[in-house]
C-alpha positions as CSV (number, residue, x, y, z in Angstrom):
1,X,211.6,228.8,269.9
2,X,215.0,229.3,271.6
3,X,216.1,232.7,269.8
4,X,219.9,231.9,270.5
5,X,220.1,228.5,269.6
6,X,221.6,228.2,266.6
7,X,224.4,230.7,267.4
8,X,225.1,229.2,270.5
9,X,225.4,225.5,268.4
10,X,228.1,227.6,266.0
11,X,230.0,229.0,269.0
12,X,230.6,225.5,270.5
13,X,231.3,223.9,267.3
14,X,233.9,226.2,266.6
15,X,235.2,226.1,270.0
16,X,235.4,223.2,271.0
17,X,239.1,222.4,271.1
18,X,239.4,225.5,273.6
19,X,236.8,223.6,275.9
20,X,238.2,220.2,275.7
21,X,241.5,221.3,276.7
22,X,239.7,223.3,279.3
23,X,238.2,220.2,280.7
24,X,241.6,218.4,280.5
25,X,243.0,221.6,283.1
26,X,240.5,220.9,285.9
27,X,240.4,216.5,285.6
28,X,243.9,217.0,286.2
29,X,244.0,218.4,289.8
30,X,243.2,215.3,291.9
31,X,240.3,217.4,293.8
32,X,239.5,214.5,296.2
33,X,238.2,216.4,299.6
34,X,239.2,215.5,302.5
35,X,238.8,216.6,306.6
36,X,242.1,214.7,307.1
37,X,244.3,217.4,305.9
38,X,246.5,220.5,307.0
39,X,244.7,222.4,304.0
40,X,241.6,223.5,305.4
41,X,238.7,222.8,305.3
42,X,238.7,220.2,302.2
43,X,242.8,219.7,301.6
44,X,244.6,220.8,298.8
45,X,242.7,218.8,295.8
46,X,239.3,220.0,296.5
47,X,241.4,224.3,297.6
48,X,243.0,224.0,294.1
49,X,239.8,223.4,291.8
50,X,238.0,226.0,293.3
51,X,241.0,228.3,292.5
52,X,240.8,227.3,289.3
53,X,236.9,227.9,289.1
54,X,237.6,231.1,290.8
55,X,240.3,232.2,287.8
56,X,237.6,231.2,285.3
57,X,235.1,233.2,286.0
58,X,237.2,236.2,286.8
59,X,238.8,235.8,283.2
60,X,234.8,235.9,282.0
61,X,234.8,239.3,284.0
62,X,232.6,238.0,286.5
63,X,232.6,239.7,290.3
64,X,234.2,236.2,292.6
65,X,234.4,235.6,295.9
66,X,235.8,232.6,297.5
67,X,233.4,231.6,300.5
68,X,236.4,230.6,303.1
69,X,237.5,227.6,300.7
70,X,234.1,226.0,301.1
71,X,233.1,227.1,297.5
72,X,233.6,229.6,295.4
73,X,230.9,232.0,293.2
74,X,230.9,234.5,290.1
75,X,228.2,237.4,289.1
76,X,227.5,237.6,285.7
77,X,226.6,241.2,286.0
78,X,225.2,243.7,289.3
79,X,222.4,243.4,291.0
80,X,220.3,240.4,292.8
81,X,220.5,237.1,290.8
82,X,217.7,235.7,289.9
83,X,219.3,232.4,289.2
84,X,222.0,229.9,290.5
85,X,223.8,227.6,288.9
86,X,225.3,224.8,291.1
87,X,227.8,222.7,290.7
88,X,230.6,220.8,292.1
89,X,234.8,220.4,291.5
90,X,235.4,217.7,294.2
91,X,235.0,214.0,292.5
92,X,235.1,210.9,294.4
93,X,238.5,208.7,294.4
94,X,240.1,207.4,291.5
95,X,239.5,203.8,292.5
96,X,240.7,200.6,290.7
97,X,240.0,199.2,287.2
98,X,240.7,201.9,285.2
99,X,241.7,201.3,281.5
100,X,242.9,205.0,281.7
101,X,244.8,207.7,283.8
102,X,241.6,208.2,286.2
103,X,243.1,212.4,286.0
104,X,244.3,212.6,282.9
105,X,241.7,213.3,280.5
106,X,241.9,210.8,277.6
107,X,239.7,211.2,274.7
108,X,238.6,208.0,272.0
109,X,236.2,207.2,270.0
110,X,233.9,210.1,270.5
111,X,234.3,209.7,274.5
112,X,236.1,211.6,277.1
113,X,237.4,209.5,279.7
114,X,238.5,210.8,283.7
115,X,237.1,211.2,286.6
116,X,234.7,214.0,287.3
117,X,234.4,213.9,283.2
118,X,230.1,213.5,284.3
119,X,230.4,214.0,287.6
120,X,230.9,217.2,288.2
121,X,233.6,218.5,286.2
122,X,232.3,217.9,282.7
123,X,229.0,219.8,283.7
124,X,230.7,222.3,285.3
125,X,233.6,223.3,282.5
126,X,229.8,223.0,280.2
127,X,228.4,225.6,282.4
128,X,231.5,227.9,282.4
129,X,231.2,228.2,278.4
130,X,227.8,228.7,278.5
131,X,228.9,231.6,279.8
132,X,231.7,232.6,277.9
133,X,229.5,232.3,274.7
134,X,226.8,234.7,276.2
135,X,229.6,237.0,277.0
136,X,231.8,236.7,273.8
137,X,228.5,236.5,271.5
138,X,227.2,239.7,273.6
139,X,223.3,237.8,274.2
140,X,221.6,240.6,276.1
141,X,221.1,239.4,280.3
142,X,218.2,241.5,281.7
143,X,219.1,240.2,284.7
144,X,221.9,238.6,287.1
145,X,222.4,235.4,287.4
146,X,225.1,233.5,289.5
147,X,227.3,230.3,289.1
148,X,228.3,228.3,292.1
149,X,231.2,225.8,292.7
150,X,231.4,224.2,295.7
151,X,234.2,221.8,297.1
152,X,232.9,218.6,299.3
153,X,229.7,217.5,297.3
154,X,231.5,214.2,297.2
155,X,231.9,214.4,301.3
156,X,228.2,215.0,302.5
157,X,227.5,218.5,301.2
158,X,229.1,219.9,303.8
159,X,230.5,222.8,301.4
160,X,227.0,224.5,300.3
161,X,225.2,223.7,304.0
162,X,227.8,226.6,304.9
163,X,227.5,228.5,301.9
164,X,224.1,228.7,302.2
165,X,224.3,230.4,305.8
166,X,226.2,233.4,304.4
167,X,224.4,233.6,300.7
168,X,221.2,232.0,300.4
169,X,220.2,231.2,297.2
170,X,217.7,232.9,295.2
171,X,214.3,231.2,293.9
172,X,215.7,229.4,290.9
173,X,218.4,227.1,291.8
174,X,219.4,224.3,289.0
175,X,222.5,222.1,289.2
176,X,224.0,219.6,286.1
177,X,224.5,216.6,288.7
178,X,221.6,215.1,287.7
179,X,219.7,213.3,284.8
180,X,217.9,215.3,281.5
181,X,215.4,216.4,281.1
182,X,214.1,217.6,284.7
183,X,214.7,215.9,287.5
184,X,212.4,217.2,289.9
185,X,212.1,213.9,292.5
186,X,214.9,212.7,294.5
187,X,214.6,209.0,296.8
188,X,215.1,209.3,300.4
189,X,218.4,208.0,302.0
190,X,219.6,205.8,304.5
191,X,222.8,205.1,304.9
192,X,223.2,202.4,307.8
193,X,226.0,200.5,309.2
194,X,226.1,197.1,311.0
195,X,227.8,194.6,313.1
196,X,227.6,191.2,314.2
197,X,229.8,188.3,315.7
198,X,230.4,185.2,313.8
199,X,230.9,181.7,315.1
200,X,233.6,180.2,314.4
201,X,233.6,176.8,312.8
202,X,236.1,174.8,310.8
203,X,235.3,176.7,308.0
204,X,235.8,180.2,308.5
205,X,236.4,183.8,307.2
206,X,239.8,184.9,309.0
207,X,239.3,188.0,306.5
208,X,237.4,190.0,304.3
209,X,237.1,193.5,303.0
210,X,234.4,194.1,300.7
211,X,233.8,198.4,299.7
212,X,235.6,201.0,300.7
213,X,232.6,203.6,300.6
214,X,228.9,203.2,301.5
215,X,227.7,204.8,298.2
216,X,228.8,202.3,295.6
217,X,229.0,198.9,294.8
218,X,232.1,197.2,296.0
219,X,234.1,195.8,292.8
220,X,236.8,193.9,294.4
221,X,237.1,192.1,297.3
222,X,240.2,190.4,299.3
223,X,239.7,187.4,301.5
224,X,241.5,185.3,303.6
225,X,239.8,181.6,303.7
226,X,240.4,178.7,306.3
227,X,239.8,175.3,305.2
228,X,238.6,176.0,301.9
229,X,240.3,175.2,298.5
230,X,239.6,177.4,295.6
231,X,237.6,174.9,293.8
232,X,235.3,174.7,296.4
233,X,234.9,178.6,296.1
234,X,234.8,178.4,292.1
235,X,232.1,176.4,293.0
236,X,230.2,178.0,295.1
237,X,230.2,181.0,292.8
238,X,229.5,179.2,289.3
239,X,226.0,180.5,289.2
240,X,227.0,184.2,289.0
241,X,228.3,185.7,286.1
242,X,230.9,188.2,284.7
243,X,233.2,188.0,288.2
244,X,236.9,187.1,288.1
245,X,238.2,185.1,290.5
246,X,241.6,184.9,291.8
247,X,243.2,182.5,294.7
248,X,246.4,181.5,296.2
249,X,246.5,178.0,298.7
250,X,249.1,179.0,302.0
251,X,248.6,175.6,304.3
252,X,245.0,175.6,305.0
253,X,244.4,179.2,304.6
254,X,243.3,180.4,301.1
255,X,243.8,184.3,300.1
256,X,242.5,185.7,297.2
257,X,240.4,188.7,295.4
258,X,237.3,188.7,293.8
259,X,236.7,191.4,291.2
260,X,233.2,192.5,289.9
261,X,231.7,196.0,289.3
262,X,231.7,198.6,291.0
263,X,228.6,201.2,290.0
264,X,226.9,203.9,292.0
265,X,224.6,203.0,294.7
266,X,221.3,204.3,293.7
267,X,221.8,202.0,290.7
268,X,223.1,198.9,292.7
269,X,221.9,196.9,289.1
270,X,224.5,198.2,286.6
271,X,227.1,196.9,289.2
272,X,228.4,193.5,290.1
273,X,228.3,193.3,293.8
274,X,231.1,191.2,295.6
275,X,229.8,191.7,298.8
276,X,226.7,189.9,298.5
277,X,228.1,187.7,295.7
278,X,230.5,186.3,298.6
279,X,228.1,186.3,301.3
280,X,226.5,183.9,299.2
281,X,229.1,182.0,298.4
282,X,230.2,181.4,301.8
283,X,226.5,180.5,303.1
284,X,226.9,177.7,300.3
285,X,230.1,176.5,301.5
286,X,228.7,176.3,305.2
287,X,230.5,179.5,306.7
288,X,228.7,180.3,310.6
289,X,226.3,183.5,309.9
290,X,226.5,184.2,306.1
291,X,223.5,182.2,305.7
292,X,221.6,184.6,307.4
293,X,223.3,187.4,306.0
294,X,222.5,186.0,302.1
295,X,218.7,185.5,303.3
296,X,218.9,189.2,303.9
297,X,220.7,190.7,300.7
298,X,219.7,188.5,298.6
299,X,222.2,188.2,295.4
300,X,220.4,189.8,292.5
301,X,217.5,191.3,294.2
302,X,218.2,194.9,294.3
303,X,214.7,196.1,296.2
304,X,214.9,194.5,300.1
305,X,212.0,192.8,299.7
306,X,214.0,189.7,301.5
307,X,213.4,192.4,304.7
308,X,209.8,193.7,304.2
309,X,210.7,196.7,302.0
310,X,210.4,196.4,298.1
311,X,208.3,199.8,298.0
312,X,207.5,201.9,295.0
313,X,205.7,204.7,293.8
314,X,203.9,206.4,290.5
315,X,206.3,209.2,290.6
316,X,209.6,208.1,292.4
317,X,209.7,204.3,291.5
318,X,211.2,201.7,292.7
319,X,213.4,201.6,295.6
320,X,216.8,200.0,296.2
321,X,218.2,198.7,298.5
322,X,222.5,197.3,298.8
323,X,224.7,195.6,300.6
324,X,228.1,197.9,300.0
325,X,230.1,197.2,302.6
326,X,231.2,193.9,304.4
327,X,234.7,193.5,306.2
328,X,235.3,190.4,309.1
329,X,238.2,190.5,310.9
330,X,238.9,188.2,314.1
331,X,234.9,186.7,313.6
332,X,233.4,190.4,314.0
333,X,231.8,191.5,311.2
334,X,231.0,195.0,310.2
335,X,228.6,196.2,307.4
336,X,227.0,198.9,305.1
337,X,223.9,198.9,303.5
338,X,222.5,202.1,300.9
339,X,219.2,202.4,300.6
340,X,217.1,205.1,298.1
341,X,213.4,205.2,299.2
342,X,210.1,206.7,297.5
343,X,208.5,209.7,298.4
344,X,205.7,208.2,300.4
345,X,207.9,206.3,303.1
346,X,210.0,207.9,305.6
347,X,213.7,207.2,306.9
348,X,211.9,206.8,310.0
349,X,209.7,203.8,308.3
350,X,212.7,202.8,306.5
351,X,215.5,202.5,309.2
352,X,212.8,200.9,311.9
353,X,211.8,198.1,308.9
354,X,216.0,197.0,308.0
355,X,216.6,197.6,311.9
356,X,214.1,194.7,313.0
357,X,214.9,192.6,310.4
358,X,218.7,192.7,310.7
359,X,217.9,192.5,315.0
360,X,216.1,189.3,314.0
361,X,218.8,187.6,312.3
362,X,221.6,188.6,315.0
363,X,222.9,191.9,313.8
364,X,222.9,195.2,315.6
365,X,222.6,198.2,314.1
366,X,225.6,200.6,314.7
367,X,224.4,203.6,313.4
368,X,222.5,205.3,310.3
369,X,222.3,208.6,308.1
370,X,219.4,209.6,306.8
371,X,218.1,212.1,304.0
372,X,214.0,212.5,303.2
373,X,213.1,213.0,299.6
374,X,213.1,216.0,297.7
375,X,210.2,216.8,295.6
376,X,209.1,219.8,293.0
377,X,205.9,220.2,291.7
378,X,206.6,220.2,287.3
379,X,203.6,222.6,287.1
380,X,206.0,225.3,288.2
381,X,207.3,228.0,285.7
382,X,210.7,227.7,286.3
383,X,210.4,223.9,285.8
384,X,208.6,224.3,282.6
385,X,211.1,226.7,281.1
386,X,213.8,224.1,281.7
387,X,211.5,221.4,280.1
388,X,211.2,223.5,277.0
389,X,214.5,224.5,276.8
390,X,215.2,220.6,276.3
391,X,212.4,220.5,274.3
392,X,213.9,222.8,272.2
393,X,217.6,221.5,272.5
394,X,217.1,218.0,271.9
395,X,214.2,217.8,269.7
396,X,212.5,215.3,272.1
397,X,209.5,215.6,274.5
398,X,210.4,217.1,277.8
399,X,209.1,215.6,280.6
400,X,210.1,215.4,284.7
401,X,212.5,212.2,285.6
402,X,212.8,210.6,289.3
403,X,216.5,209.5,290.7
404,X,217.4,207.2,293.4
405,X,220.5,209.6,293.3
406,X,221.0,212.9,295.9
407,X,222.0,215.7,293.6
408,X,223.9,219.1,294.7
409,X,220.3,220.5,295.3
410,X,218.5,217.5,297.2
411,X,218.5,219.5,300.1
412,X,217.7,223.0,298.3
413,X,213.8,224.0,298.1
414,X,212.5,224.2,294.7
415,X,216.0,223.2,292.9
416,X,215.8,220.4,290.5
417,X,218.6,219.1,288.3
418,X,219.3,219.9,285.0
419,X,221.3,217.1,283.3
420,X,224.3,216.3,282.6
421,X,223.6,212.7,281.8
422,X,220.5,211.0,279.9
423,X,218.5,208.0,281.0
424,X,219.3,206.0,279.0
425,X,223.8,206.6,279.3
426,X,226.0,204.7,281.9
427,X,228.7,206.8,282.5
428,X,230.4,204.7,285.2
429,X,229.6,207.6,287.4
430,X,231.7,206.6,290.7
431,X,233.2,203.8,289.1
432,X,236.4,202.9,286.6
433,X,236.4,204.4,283.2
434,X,234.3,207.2,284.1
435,X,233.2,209.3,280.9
436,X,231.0,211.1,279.1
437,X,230.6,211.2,274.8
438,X,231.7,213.9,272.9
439,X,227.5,214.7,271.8
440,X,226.5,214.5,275.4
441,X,229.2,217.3,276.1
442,X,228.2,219.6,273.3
443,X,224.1,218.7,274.6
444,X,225.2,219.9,277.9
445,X,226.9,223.1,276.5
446,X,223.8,224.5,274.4
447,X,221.5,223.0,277.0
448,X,223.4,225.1,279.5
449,X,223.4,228.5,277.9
450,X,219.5,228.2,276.1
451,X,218.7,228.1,279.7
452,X,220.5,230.9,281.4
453,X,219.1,233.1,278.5
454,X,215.8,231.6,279.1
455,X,215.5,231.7,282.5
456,X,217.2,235.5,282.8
457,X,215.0,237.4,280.6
């Protein structure tokens, strides 16, 4: 029985104006990091949120230091922490599609709308009156604990890797950039990058750019066609649905855009992939090299089994595997492909597997980044206290979750993720219109302060 619960419930209720407009403060600093920037080391976006965690905390009357603009900590009280809370105030770009301001936080229908709203800023403005409720409802902490922000998850994690080296973090380490109720496994990553030269044959592809990052779904893509009229590419792309196609005829050469939807990569299925919808297209319409490219990423197949992969496990799942980047220009042809791997494979096996098979069809591999899988076994305490204080939360069984996403803490022994979405949500993380609903929100604010309690005393 969570001995807090129902006050904390009462507290939130009765604030929650205060933290809405709270939330509204930090979605409005554009906190896009960047290494292509006089601010150092993340530019101004990602130096301003962390200032604005930093005053946060210190108005709690927690001890802050900002760690060289990498990130930025507060102590709940003296002594050791026991526990870190990790989280993130960077968000990736705004993007296109959006129905709203992408950093203006709009609220309707129950929803709050804006990017970082679930990934990380929601989470993180949750954590921060988790605290401010144990402080202003004076919950006895027996012991310290410590909240984390860092400022380049979004860039490769760069942010905590330093951290780390000057405060290392203590045994129990949980971040709300992941799923409810545990998430304990984490997919390996590969991250690999491509090339090839096309022939060039009446019908060509004098340009293309398909993506603009390697971890999501490209949306939209722009094209320049030769010898092709846009009924002919209708045509070629009748079978696939929910895709908006738009063309303009100049001579021979057709230009036009092709919009899908954009999604995260470890969930390459709640998106509408324009890369490989085009690559398909154009193997249709007879286009030198895209028929070996479509045999590859296969439209609608999100597992690579078209290359010999297609693995799963009992406790990670299935793998994925997408085609997220495709630009030609001048018959050179560049690619990215993100894949999220089970726990029993390797980016060794992985990368050698997509390497042979793209060789094989003409392609050369250009480069690849790789992350291994991050596993933590449930049995452990700190994991069980987390599952019952969702258990106890939410009403619902507790048990551990797999992700093909890399959370703040993938790299982080023993960490798991705690929240900030459920399974069952799509919150257009990475994409237009991200959000997150108002009972989500308050879920993440009780969920967030049971546990501290809990995992303090």
């Amino acid at each position: 029985m969570l001995e807090y619960k129902k006050a904390f419930e009462k507290y939130f209720d009765e604030h929650m104006d205060e933290i809405i407009a709270s939330l509204g403060e930090i979605i409005a600093i554009p906190s896009v990091g960047t290494l292509q920037s006089d601010v150092k080391p993340f530019g101004e976006g990602s130096a301003k949120a962390l200032a604005w965690g930093e005053s946060f905390m210190k108005g709690l009357g927690m001890a802050t230091q900002n760690v060289d603009g990498y990130a930025v900590h507060g102590d709940f009280k003296q002594g050791e922490a026991v526990l870190a809370v990790l989280s993130h105030l960077d968000t990736v770009p705004a993007g296109e599609g959006w129905s709203f301001e992408p950093f203006e936080l709009t609220q309707k229908d129950g929803v709050l709308y804006g990017r970082g709203t679930i990934d990380d800023k929601g989470p993180s403005v949750a954590v921060l009156y988790a605290v401010k409720a144990i402080k202003d409802l004076k919950i006895p902490i027996n012991r310290n604990f410590r909240v984390v922000f860092g400022g380049f998850e979004e860039g490769g994690c760069d942010d905590i890797e330093y951290y780390q080296k000057k405060f290392p973090f203590p045994k129990m380490v949980f971040s709300p950039d992941g799923s409810f109720p545990v998430l304990n496994c984490e997919k390996g990553v590969v991250h690999l990058n491509f090339k090839g030269e096309l022939d060039k044959g009446e019908k060509y592809v004098a340009y293309l750019k398909a993506g603009t990052v390697i971890n999501a779904v490209p949306g939209k893509a722009e094209f320049v066609l030769a010898n092709i009229n846009g009924d002919e590419l209708s045509d070629a792309l009748s079978s696939l649905e929910g895709f908006k196609l738009n063309t303009e005829p100049q001579g021979n050469m057709l230009s036009g855009v092709l919009v899908g939807k954009s999604a995260h990569g470890s969930r390459p299925q709640n998106g509408l992939n324009t890369a490989s919808a085009l690559s398909q297209a154009f193997a249709k319409l007879g286009i030198p090299g895209f028929d070996k490219l479509s045999k590859l990423f296969v439209y609608g197949d999100h597992s690579g089994k078209a290359m010999g992969m297609g693995f799963s496990d009992n406790i990670s799942g299935e793998m994925t595997c997408a085609l997220t980047q495709l630009n030609v220009e001048q018959n050179h042809l560049t690619g990215g492909v993100d894949i999220r791997f089970p726990i029993d494979r390797t980016s060794k096996e992985i990368t050698g597997i997509i390497t042979d098979a793209l060789e094989r069809s003409g392609f050369e591999v250009t480069g690849a980044e790789c992350m291994e899988p991050h596993y933590v076994d449930q049995s452990s305490e700190f994991v069980q206290t987390l599952l019952s204080v969702y258990e106890g939360v939410s009403g619902k069984k507790g048990e551990c979750v797999s992700s093909g996403g890399v959370t703040y803490v993938h790299n982080t022994p023993g960490a798991v993720a705690f929240g900030a979405e459920f399974l069952w949500e799509n919150n257009n993380m990475h994409g237009a219109d991200e959000h997150i609903s108002l009972e989500t929100f308050r879920t993440n604010l009780n969920m967030y302060a049971n546990a501290i309690v809990e995992l303090t005393k």
